[in-house]
C-alpha positions, 0 to 999 in steps of 0.5 A, spaced: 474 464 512 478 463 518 476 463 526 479 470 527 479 477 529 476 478 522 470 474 522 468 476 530 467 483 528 473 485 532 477 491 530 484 489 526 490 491 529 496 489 525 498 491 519 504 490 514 509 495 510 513 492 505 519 497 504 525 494 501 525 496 493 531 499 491 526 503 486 531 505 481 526 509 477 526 513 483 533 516 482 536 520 485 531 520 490 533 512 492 541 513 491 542 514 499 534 511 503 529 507 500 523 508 497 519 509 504 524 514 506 522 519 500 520 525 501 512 527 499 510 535 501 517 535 507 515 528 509 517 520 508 512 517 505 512 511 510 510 517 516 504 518 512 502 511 512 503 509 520 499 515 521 493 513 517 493 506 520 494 509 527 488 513 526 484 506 524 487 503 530 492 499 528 497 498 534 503 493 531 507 494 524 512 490 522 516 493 517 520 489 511 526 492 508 532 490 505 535 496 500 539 501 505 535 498 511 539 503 516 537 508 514 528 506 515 531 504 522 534 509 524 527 514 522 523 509 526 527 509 533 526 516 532 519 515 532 515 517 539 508 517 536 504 512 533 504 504 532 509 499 535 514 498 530 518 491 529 523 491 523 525 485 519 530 485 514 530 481 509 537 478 508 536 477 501 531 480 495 524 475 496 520 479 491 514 483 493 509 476 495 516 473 498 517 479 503 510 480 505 509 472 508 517 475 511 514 480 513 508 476 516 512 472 521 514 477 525 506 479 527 504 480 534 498 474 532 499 470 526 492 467 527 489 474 526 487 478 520 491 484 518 492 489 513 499 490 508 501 497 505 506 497 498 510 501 501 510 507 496 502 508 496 499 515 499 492 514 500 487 517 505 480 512 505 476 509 511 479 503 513 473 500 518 469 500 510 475 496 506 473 492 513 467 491 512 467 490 505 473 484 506 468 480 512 462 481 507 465 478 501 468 471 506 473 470 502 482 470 504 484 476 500 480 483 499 484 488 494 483 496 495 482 498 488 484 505 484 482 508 479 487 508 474 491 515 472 494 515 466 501 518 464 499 519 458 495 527 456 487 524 453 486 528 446 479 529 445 476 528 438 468 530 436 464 525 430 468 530 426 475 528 427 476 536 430 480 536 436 476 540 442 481 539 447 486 536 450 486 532 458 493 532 462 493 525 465 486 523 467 483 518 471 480 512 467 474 508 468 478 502 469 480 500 475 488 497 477 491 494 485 492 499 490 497 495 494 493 495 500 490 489 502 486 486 508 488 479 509 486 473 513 492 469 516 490 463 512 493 467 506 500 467 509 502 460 507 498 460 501 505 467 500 510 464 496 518 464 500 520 467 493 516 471 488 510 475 487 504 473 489 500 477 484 502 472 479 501 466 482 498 466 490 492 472 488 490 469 481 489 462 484 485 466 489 482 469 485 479 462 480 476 459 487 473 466 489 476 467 495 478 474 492 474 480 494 475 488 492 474 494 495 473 500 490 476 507 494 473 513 493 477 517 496 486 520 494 490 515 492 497 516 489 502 511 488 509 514 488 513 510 482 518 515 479 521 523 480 514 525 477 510 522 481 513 525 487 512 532 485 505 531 483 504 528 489 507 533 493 502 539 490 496 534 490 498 533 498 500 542 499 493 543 496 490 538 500 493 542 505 492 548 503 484 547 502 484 544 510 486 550 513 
């Protein structure tokens, strides 16, 4: 592990949110903004992610777009509230690993540990946990993990071959990437300029044993598609609503 923030006990306070996809299953929704600026519950996904982050205490975010990047920035300058934001447009398409080692040139201290969102993830879990667990597994990476919710209904059959019932989209005891990460700054140059880093910088990562996991307990949704944005949105009202 590196001599950093993360490895001293100090807080981490940077972060990065990828945010330039032109999310063509999301159509229309994506025809006229980019897929952090879609609306979950009346408000941008990318709002809900600076402010989970704010309340863990990250005080800069840099943001990586490209795919109508006027319209993220024109949301951002209208911020009040919230962690310092800094835009990078990428000139062209880097892939999600290329856009994340992009993105990472614009910290505030690119010798200190810091987080990364996709940005299409909805997610509410302690972020001081997925910390603690990063230092305690000494590695470069550690991978949030979710539980994997399939689109598929689940037709349940007893020894019989009798159908009992039938389950919408259930959760699955397997566990897939959440797209937020903690990460030591010795992994940036590891990024690749162009491409996806869970093909190539993860995997290698992952053979020398310097790739941890943290497993979250808590709401996570990934925002891939029209329907993702409706379930999400009653999910998110009924959150609400149970709070109230």
């Amino acid at each position: 592990m590196t001599a950093s923030s993360s490895s001293t006990g100090s807080p981490v306070t940077q972060a990065l949110i990828l945010a330039g996809g032109q999310a063509t299953r999301l159509r229309p929704y994506t025809d006229t903004r980019p897929k952090a600026m879609v609306e979950v519950a009346g408000r941008p996904i990318i709002d809900y992610q600076l402010e989970w982050l704010a309340s863990h205490g990250v005080e800069h975010v840099v943001v990586s777009c490209g795919y109508k990047a006027e319209v993220l920035r024109e949301h951002l300058q209208e911020r009040t509230e919230g962690p310092e934001i800094t835009l990078r447009v990428e000139d062209e398409p880097l892939g999600r690993g290329g856009a994340l080692r992009y993105a990472a040139e614009g910290l505030r201290d690119t010798e200190a540990p810091y987080f990364a969102l996709n940005g299409d993830v909805l997610t509410w879990f302690p972020l001081d946990e997925l910390t603690a667990r990063h230092r305690d597994g000494g590695g470069l990476a550690t991978l949030a993990l979710a539980r994997f919710r399939t689109t598929w209904g689940i037709v349940d059959v007893d020894d019989q071959d009798r159908i009992e019932g039938f389950t919408q989209s259930p959760l699955l005891p397997v566990w897939i990437n959440a797209g937020v990460y903690l990460f030591e700054a010795g992994i940036t140059p590891l990024l690749p300029v162009k491409g996806d880093h869970e093909s190539s910088t993860f995997p290698e990562l992952a053979e020398a044993g310097r790739l941890t996991a943290y497993r979250i307990d808590g709401f996570w949704r990934g925002v891939d598609t029209a329907k993702d944005v409706k379930e999400a949105g009653s999910e998110i009202e009924a959150m609400r609503e149970n709070a109230a």
